[in-house]
Structure formats: structure tokens, C-alpha cells
VEXSE-388788 format. One record per residue (C-alpha): residue in three letters; x, y, z. Coordinates in pm, 1 decimal. Each point is the difference from the previous one (the first is absolute). Layout:
N
(atom 'ALA',(X,Y,Z)),
...
***
This chain:
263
(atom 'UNK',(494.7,6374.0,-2356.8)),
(atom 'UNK',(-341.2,-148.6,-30.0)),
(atom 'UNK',(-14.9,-410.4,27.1)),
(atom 'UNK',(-207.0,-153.8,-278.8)),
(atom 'UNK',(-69.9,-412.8,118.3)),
(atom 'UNK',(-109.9,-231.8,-278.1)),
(atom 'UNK',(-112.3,-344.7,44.0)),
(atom 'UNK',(-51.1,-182.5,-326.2)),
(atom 'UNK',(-225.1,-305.8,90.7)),
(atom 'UNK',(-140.4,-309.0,-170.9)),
(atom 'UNK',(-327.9,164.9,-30.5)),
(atom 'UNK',(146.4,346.0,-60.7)),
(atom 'UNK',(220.2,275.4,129.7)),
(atom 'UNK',(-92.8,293.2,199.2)),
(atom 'UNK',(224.7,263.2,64.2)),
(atom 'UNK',(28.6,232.5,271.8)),
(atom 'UNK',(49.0,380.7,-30.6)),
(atom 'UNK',(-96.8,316.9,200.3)),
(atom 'UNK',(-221.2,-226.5,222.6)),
(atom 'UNK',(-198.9,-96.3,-327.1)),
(atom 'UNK',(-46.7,-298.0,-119.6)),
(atom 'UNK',(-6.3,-126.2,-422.1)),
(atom 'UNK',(-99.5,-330.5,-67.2)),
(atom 'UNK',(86.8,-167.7,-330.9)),
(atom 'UNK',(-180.8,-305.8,-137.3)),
(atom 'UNK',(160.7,-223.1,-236.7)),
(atom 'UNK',(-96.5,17.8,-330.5)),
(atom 'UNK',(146.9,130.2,-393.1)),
(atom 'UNK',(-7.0,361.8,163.8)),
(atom 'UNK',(187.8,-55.4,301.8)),
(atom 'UNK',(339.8,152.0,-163.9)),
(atom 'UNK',(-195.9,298.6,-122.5)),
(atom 'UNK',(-192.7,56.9,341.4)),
(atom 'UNK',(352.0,-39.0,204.7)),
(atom 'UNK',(174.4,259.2,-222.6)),
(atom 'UNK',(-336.9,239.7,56.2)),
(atom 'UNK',(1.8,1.9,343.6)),
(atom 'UNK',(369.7,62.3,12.5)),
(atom 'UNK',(3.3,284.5,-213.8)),
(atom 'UNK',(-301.8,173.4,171.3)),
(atom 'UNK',(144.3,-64.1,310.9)),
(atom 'UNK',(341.3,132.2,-140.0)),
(atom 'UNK',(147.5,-323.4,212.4)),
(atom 'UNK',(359.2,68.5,-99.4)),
(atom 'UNK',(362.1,-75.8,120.9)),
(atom 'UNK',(4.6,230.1,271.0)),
(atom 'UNK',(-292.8,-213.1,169.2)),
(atom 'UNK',(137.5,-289.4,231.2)),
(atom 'UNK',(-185.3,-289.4,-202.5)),
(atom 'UNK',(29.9,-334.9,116.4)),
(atom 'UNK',(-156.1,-283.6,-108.5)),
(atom 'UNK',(-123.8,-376.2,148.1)),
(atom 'UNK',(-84.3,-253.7,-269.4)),
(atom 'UNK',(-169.3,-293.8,12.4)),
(atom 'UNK',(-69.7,-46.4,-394.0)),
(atom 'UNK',(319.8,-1.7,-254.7)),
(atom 'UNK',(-182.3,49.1,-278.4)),
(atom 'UNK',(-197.5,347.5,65.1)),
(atom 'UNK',(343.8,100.0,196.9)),
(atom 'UNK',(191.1,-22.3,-368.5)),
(atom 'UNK',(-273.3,176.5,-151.6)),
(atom 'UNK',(62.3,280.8,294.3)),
(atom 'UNK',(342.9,-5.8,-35.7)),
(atom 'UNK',(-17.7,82.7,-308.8)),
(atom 'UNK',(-244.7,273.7,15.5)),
(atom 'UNK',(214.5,159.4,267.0)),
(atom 'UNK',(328.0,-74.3,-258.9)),
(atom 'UNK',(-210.9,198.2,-278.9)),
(atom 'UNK',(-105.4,282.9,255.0)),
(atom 'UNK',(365.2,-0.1,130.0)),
(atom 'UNK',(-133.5,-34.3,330.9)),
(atom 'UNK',(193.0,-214.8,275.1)),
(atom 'UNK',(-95.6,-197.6,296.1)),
(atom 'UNK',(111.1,-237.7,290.2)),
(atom 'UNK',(-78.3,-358.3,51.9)),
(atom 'UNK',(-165.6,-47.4,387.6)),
(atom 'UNK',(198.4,-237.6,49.0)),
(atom 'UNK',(305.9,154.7,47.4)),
(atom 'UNK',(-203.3,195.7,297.8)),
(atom 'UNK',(-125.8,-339.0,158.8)),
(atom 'UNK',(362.5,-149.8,-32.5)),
(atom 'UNK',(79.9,306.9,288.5)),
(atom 'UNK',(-301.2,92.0,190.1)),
(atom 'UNK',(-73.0,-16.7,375.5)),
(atom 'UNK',(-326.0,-6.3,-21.4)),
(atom 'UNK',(-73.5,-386.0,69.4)),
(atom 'UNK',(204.7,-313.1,66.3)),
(atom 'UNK',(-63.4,-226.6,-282.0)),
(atom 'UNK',(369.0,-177.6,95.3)),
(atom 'UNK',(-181.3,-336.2,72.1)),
(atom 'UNK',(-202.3,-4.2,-323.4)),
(atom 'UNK',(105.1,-145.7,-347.2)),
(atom 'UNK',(-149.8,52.3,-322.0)),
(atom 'UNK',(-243.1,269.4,85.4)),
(atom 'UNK',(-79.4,248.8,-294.5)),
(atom 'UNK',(15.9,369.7,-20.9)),
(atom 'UNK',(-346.9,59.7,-0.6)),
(atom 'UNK',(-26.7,-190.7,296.8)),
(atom 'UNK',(257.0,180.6,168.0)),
(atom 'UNK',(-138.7,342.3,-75.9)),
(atom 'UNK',(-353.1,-70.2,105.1)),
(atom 'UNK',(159.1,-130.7,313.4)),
(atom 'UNK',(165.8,391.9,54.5)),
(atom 'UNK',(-245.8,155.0,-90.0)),
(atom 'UNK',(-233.6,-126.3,286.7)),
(atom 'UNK',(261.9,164.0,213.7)),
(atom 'UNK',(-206.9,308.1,-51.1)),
(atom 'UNK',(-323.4,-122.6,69.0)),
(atom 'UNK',(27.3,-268.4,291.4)),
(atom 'UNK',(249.8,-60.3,326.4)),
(atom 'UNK',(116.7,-327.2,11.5)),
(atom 'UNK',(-82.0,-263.0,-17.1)),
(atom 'UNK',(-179.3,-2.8,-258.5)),
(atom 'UNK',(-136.0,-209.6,-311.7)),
(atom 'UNK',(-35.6,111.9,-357.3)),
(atom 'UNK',(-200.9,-156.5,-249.0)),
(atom 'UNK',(25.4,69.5,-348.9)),
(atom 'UNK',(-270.3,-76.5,-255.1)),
(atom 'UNK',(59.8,15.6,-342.5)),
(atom 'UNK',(155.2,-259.8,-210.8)),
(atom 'UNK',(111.0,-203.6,243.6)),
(atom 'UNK',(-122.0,19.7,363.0)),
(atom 'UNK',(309.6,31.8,258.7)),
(atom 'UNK',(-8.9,12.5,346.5)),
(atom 'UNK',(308.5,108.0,177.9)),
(atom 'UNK',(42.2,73.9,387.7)),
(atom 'UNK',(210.6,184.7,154.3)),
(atom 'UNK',(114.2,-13.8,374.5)),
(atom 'UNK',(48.5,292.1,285.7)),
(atom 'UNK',(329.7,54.7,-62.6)),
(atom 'UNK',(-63.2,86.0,-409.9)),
(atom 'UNK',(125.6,-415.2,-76.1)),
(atom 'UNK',(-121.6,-105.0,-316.6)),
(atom 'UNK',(-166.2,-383.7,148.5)),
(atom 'UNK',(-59.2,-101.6,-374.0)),
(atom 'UNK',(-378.6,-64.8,-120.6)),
(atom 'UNK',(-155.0,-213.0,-303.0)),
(atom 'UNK',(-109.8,79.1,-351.2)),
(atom 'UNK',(-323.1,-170.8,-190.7)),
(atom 'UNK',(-198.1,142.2,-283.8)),
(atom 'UNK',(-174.0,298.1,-35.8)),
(atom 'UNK',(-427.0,15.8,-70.8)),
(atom 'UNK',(67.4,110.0,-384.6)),
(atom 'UNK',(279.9,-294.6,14.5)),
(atom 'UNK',(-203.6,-287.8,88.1)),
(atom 'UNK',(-317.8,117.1,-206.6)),
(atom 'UNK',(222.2,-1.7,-279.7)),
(atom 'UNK',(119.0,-330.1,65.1)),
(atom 'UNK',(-318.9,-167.9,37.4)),
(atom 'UNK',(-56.9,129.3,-356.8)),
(atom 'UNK',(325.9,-90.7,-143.7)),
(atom 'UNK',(6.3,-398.7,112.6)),
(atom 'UNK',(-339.6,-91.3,-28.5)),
(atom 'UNK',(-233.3,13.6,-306.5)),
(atom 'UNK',(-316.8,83.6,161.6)),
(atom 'UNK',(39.3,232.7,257.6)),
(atom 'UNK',(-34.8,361.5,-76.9)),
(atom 'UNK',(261.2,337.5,31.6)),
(atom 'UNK',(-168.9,195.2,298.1)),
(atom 'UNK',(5.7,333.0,187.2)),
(atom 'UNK',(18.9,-53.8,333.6)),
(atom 'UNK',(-328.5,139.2,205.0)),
(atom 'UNK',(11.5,128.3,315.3)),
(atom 'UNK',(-319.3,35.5,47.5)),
(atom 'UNK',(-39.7,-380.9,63.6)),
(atom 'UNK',(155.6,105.1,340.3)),
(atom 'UNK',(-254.5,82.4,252.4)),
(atom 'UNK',(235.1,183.9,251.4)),
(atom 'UNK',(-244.0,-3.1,239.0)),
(atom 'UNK',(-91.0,-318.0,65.6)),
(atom 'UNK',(358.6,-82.3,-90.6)),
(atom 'UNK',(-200.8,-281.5,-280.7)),
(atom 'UNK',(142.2,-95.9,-301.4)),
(atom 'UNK',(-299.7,-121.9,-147.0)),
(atom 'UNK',(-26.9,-361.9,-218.6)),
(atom 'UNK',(20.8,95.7,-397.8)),
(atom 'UNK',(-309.9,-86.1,-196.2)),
(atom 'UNK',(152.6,52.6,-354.1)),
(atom 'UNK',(392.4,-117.1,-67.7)),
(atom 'UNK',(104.8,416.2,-34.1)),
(atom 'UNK',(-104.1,36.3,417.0)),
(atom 'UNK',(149.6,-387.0,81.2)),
(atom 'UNK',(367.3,106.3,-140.9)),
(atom 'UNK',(-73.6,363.1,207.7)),
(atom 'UNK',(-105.5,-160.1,350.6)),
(atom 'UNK',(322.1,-243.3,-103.4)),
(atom 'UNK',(260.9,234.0,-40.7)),
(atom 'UNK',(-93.9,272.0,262.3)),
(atom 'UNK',(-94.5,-284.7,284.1)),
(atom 'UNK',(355.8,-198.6,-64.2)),
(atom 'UNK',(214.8,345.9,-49.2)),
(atom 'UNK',(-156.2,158.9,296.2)),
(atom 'UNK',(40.4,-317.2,197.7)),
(atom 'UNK',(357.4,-55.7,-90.6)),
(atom 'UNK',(120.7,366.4,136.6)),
(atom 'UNK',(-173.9,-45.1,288.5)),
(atom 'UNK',(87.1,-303.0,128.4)),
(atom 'UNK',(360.3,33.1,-130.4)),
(atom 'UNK',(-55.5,328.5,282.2)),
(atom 'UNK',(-111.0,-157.6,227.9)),
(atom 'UNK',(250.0,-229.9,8.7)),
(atom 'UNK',(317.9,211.7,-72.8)),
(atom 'UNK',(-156.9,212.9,276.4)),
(atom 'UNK',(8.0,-263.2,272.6)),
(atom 'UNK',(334.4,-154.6,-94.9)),
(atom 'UNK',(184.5,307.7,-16.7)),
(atom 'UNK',(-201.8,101.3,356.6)),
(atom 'UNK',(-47.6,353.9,-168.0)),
(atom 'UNK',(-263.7,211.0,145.9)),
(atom 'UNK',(-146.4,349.7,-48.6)),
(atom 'UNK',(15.1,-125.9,-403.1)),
(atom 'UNK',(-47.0,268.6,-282.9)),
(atom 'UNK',(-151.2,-180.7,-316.0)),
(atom 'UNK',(17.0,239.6,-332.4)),
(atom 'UNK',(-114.1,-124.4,-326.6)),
(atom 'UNK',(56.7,132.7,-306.4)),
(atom 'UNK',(4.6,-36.2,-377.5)),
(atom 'UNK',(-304.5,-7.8,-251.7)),
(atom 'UNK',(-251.9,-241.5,208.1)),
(atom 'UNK',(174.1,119.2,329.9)),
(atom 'UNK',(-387.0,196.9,93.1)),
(atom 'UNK',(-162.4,-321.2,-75.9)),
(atom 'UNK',(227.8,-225.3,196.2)),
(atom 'UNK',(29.9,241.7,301.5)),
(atom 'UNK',(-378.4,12.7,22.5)),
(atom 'UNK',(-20.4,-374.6,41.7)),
(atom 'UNK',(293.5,-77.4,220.7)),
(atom 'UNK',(-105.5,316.9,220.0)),
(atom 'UNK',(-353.9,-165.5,52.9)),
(atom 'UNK',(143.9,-304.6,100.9)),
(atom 'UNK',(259.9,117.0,279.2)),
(atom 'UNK',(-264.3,274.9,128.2)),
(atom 'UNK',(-209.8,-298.5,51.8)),
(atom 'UNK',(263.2,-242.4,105.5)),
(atom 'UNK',(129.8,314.1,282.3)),
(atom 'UNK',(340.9,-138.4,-51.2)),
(atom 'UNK',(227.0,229.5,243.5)),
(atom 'UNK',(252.4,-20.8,-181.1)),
(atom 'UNK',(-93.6,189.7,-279.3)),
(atom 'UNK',(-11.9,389.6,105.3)),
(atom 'UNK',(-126.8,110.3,-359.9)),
(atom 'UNK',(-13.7,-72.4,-400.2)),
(atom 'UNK',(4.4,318.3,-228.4)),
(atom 'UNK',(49.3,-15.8,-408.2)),
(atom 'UNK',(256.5,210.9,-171.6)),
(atom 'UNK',(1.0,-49.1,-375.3)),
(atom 'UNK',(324.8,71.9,-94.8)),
(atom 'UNK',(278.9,-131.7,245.6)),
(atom 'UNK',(236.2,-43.7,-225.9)),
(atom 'UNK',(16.0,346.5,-113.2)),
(atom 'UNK',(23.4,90.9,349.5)),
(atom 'UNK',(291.2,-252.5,48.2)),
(atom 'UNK',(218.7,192.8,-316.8)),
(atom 'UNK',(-89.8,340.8,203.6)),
(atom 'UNK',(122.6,-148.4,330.5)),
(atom 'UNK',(316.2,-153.8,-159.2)),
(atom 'UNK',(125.3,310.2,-229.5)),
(atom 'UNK',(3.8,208.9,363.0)),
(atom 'UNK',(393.3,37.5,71.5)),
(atom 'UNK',(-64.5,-16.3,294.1)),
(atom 'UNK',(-117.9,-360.0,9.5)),
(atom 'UNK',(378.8,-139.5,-81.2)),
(atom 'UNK',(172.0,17.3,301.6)),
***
């Protein structure tokens, strides 16, 4: 039985199938695109199809796509209520999607280790050496606070955020000359310095060492390339290495419909 993962985001839902990857953006056609891709795929009821949701709405539009297509599924969390994967026991309050990117770095990093997930919202999450879940903290995403700056003031502009303000050599975030490169330098400088320091500190309290830091999500390139800069030029010990893997969460619904990850 093949295992089809599908993580319906904020931003939009990818799903997971034969090792390849679909990627559906929300707009009028997303209904039409999800029922195309199903049908060429001939995703069925013989597939193990499980699904992570961070998004109610789009998930009622899938739902009933899949009612229409007579096509079933399984909700991930009825895997994460059972696996044995990682020890979230002293966490409350943590979502799915957290919880799934946190599994999936299982397959990419020995603990400890640190994921960092860039899209929406930015978390950071550590885990110990013996697979604890230690907790972590949440704050915007780039897109977010853009978008915000727009939305609660009447002169600032919408922007795409530009890497290319980074210098990653020089490890410079130079001063904006126009308003566009001042909101940049201001969201990449205070995002970049927030993970980092929050790692740096987590790091020390927790006394973890040979640390694993994996980012992921849509600006997870963008944010690894800064942070890496930093801590290659800060030769912090305690950080062995920091690798990107964009889809974690997909990796986490893999990881968690293994039977052999219940007992």
C-alpha cells in the first residue's frame, strides 16, 4: 500500500506521493487543480492517505473533493496521538504541523537537534538527546510581518522580501536608501537575530552540544544562509552543522504512518 502525506497549510498544501511533490496555491482553481492531480495520479482508496491541516477552510474544500471522488483518508493526528518517535509529554498546546516537522527531522539529523520552520509563522523547536520535545517559540513569518506593515499603517508599502540585500559574505545587512530596502534590512536583521539568539540561548541552558539546526519552509534557504554565516563566524562548538530540508512536515506524516513507529 503506497502512503500519500498531505499537508494543507496557510499558504497552501503540498502533497506527497511516489517521492514527488504537487504544490497547490490558493486561488478560484484550487478545487479543480486538487481533483486533477488526484485523478492523474489515480490517488484512490487503496492508497494510505493521511492528512495534517493547519487551514479549516481549504481542508472542507478537500474533504469534499475527496467525498465527490469517493476517496477516503486519515487525520495525522490519530498517528501522533500513538507514535514513539519523540517525547512531546512535557509540551502543551503544540500543533500538528509542529509536531510533524519535529519527526520528520528524525531522518535528517541525530539529536539534538533544532528545526526551524519558515513560512507563515517562524517556529523554532529543540529537541534534546534523548528525542524530548524541550518546547521552542513562535513569531511571524517574512510574508507575515511585510503584510502587516502594510495593513496598519497608511504609508508604508506591500513588499517582496529581497535577499539580495544580504551580503553573505561580509555577513552585512546593508542601511536601506529607499523605504522598500529599510522594511527588507528590518525584517531579515530582527528575524535572523531572533532565531539565533533564541539558539544560542536554548543551547547553553539546555547544555546541549554536537547541535543539528534544520530549517525549513518557504524562506527556510534564505534564513539558513544568514544564520549559517553567523555561527561559521561565531565557531560556536556547539553547533556540529545546519542543513535545509523543505518539506519536514511531509517527512513527519511518512515517519508517523510506519507501523512500526507505534510501539
Amino acid at each position: 500500500m503506497k502512503l500519500v502525506a498531505i499537508d494543507v497549510g496557510n499558504s497552501h498544501t503540498k502533497i506527497l506521493m511516489n517521492d514527488k511533490i504537487f504544490i497547490l496555491n490558493y486561488d478560484k482553481n484550487f478545487e479543480d487543480e486538487l481533483r486533477k492531480i488526484l485523478t492523474v495520479t489515480e490517488i484512490n482508496s487503496e492508497n494510505k492517505i493521511i492528512i495534517s491541516s493547519v487551514n479549516s477552510e481549504k481542508t472542507k474544500e478537500i474533504n469534499s473533493v475527496f467525498d465527490e471522488l469517493k476517496i477516503s483518508f486519515e487525520n495525522a493526528n490519530n498517528y501522533l496521538t500513538v507514535q514513539k518517535i519523540i517525547d512531546f509529554s512535557e509540551i502543551s498546546g503544540i500543533g500538528n504541523d509542529r509536531k510533524l516537522g519535529i519527526i520528520g527531522a528524525t531522518n535528517f539529523a541525530k539529536p539534538p537537534f533544532i528545526t526551524v520552520d519558515c513560512g507563515t509563522t517562524i517556529t523554532v523547536n529543540v529537541v534534546s538527546q534523548d528525542l524530548k520535545c524541550l518546547g521552542g517559540i513562535i513569531f511571524p513569518g517574512l510574508k507575515t510581518q511585510a503584510k502587516s506593515l502594510k495593513t496598519w499603517t497608511s504609508q508604508l508599502p506591500q513588499i517582496e522580501i529581497n535577499n539580495q540585500i544580504f551580503d553573505s559574505k561580509k555577513n552585512i545587512f546593508s542601511a536601506g536608501k529607499n523605504t522598500v530596502d529599510a522594511i527588507t534590512v528590518g525584517i531579515l536583521s530582527s528575524t535572523s537575530g531572533g532565531i539565533i539568539s533564541f539558539i544560542n540561548s536554548t543551547v547553553e541552558e539546555n547544555f546541549l552540544t554536537n547541535v543539528s539546526i534544520i530549517f525549513t519552509g518557504g524562506n527556510g534557504s534564505l534564513m539558513q544562509e544568514i544564520c549559517s554565516d553567523y555561527f561559521s563566524k561565531s565557531k560556536n562548538s556547539s553547533i556540529s552543522e545546519i542543513t535545509v530540508v523543505p518539506n519536514l512536515v511531509l517527512e513527519g506524516i511518512k515517519l508517523c504512518g510506519r507501523v512500526d513507529n507505534f510501539c
